[in-house]
C-alpha positions, 0 to 999 in steps of 0.5 A: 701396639695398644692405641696409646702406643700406636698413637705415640709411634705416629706423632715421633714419626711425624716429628721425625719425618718433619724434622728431617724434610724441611721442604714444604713440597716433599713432605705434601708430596711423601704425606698425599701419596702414603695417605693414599697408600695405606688408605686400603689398609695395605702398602703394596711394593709398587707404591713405595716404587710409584712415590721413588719413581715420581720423585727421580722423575722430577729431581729438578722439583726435588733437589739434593734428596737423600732418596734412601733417606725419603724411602725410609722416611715413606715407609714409616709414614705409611705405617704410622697411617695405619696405626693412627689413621686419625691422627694422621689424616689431620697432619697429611691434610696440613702438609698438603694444604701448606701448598695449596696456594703454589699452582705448580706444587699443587698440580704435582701433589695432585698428579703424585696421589693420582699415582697412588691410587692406580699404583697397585693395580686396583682403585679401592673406594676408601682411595676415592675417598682419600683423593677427594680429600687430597684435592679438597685440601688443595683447593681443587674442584671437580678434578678428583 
């Protein structure tokens, strides 16, 4: 993929995915924890497994998901990660920080990119680095 198609691919997933989660929550949840995931250049199995389990776990912050949907969904974002990581930090960081203002769905996108990073078993530096972004769209200080 040349950087004007990967570019391309990025935005229509993005469009895509935003068309299709109109929840504010959901898609600060999905946007930190593949922000997270495909910071090491990989997207290991696990992770798509962390982000389904967290959102099973808390279907009363979720309701009415499609999860198949969701998965799908994740897995384009990731992928769109890697290929525009630019462009895409600039969305995922304005997905989450539409949340930031909210206690209860801020802790949960905070606690659902720490999943992430200790999802695959390994805690790369780019992850921190990630995680410090995350938190600083959240407004959170000193808890990275």
């Amino acid at each position: 993929m040349s950087l004007d198609e990967s570019t391309a691919y990025a935005l229509a997933t993005w469009s895509r995915f935003d068309n299709t989660i109109t929840d504010d929550l959901v898609r600060a949840v999905c946007g930190a924890f593949a922000f997270v995931a495909a910071a090491d250049g990989n997207v290991a199995e696990s992770e798509v497994a962390g982000l389904m389990n967290i959102i099973r776990e808390r279907s009363d912050a979720f309701p009415r998901l499609d999860l198949a949907a969701v998965e799908r969904l994740f897995r384009d974002l990731t992928t769109a990660l890697l290929s525009d990581p630019e462009g895409s930090r600039e969305h995922v960081l304005s997905e989450i920080a539409r949340v930031k203002d909210q206690p209860k769905e801020r802790e949960l996108v905070h606690s659902a990119a720490r999943v992430a990073i200790f999802a695959d078993s390994r805690v790369e530096g780019r992850e921190q680095k990630v995680m410090d972004e995350i938190c600083s769209a959240l407004g959170i200080v000193g808890d990275r």
